[in-house]
C-alpha positions in Angstrom: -22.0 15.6 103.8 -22.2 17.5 100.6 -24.0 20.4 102.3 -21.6 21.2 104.3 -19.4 21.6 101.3 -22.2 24.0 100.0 -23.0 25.5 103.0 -19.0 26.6 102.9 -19.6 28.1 99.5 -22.5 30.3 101.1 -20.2 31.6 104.3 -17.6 32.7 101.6 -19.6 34.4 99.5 -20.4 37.3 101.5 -16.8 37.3 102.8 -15.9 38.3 98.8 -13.8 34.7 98.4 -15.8 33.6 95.9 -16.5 35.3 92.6 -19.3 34.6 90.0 -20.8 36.0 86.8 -18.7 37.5 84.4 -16.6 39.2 87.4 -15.0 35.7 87.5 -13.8 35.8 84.1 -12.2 39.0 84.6 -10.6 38.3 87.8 -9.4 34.6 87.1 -6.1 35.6 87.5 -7.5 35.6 91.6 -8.7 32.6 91.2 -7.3 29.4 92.9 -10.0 27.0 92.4 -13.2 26.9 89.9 -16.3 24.9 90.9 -18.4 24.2 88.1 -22.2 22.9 87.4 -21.7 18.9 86.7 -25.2 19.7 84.2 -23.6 22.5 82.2 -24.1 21.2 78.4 -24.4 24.4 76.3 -22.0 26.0 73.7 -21.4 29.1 76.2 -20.6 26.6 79.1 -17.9 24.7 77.2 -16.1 28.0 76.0 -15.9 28.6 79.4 -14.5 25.3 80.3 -11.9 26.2 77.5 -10.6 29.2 79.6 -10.4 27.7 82.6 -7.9 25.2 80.8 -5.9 28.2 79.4 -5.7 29.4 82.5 -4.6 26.3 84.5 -7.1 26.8 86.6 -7.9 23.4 88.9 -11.8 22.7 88.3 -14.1 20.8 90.7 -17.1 19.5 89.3 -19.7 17.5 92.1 -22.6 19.9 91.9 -25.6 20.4 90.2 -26.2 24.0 88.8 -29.2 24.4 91.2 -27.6 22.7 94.4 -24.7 26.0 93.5 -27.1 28.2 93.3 -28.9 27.4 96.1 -25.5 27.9 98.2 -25.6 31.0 97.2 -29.0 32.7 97.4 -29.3 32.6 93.8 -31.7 30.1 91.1 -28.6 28.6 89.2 -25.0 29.0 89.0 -23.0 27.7 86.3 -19.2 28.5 87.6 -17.9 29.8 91.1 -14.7 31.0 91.8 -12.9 30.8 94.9 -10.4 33.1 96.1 -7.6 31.9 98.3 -5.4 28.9 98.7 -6.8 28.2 102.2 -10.7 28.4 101.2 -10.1 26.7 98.3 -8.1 23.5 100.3 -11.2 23.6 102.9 -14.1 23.5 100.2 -11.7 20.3 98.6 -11.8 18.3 102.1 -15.7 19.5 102.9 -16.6 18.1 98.8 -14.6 15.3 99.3 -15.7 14.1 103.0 -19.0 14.5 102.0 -18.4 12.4 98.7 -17.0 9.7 100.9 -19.8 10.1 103.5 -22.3 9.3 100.6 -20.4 5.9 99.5 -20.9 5.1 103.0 -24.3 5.8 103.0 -25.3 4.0 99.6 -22.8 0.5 100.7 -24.5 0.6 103.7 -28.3 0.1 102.3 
């Protein structure tokens, strides 16, 4: 399910392995994996989307900017950065089995 993916996002972030707010933009270097809002549409947001390519930074998109914020305690989140290879891997499979686990759902109705 995707909440389990999100739910993975909120058990990092307390644990420091994921970064947001303009402390991601300084510490991209960290970074192994960016997660970012599938709505962002302003100016601001695609500059952003602009560094991440400088920095060759692999970007995830499956989320809504609420659903992210949500994970974290917070109204909306834009960009998330997470912090180690491992993490980063276990967030892919959780995203990904849940986006599999929703084209089950939706072939089965």
């Amino acid at each position: 399910m995707k909440k389990d993916a999100l739910g993975f996002l909120g058990l990092l972030y307390p644990s420091h392995q994921v970064i947001i707010g303009e402390e991601l933009w300084r510490r991209i270097d960290e970074v192994t994996l960016i997660v970012a809002a599938s709505d962002i549409v302003s100016g601001e947001a695609s500059k952003n989307l602009g560094k991440i390519k400088r920095a060759h930074k692999p970007l995830f998109q499956g989320f809504n900017s609420e659903e992210l914020g949500m994970a974290l305690g917070h109204a909306k989140i834009n960009f998330i950065g997470i912090v180690g290879k491992k993490a980063s891997m276990n967030f892919l499979l959780k995203a990904k089995k849940g986006e599999q686990d929703e084209e089950t759902t939706i072939q089965q109705k």
